[in-house]
C-alpha positions in Angstrom: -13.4 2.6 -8.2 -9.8 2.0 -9.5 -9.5 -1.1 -11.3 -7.5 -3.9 -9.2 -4.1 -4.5 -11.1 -2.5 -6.9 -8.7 -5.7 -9.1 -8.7 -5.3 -8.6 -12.4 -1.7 -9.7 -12.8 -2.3 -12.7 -10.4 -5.1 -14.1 -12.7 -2.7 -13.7 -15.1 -0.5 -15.8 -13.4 2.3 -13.1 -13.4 4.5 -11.7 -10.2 4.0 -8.4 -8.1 6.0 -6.8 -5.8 5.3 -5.2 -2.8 6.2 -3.9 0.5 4.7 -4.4 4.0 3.9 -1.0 6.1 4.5 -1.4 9.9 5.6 2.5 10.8 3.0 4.9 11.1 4.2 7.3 8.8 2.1 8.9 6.0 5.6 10.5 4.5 7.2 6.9 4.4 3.7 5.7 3.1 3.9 8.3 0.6 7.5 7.8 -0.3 7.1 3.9 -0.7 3.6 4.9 -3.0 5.8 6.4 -5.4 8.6 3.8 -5.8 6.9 1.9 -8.1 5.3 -1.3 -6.0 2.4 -3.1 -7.5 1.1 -3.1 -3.7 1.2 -1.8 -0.1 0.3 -3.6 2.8 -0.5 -1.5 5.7 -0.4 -3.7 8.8 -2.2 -3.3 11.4 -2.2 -6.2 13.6 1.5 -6.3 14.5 2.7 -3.1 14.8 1.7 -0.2 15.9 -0.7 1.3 13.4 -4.1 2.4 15.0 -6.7 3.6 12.8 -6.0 7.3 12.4 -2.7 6.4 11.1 -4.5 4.2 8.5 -6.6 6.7 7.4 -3.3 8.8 6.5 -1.3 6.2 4.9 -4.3 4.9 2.8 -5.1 9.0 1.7 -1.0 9.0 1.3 -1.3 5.8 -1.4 -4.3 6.8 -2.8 -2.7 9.4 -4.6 -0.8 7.1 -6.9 -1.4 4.4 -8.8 0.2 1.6 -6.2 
């Protein structure tokens, strides 16, 4: 399991960035991954996400260190 940096920064009592996901792209997903956010928030109770598209954008993050 990869250690939880944001958690870890929080109890530090420092800042994070991040950026909400609402399109159900695993391009964007992967784009955004590689930009350099602490975190990724794929939403899926207000847009239009369903769960194979989660499946994509989470394997699409997974693959850096966001």
């Amino acid at each position: 399991m990869r250690p939880n940096t944001t958690l870890r920064a929080w109890r530090a009592g420092k800042s994070t960035i991040g950026a909400w996901l609402s399109i159900p792209s695993a391009h964007a997903t992967e784009s955004l991954s590689h930009a350099g956010f602490d975190w990724l928030c794929v939403d899926m109770q207000h847009g239009i996400i369903d769960y194979a598209d989660a499946v994509d954008m989470m394997r699409a993050i997974s693959t850096t260190d966001t």
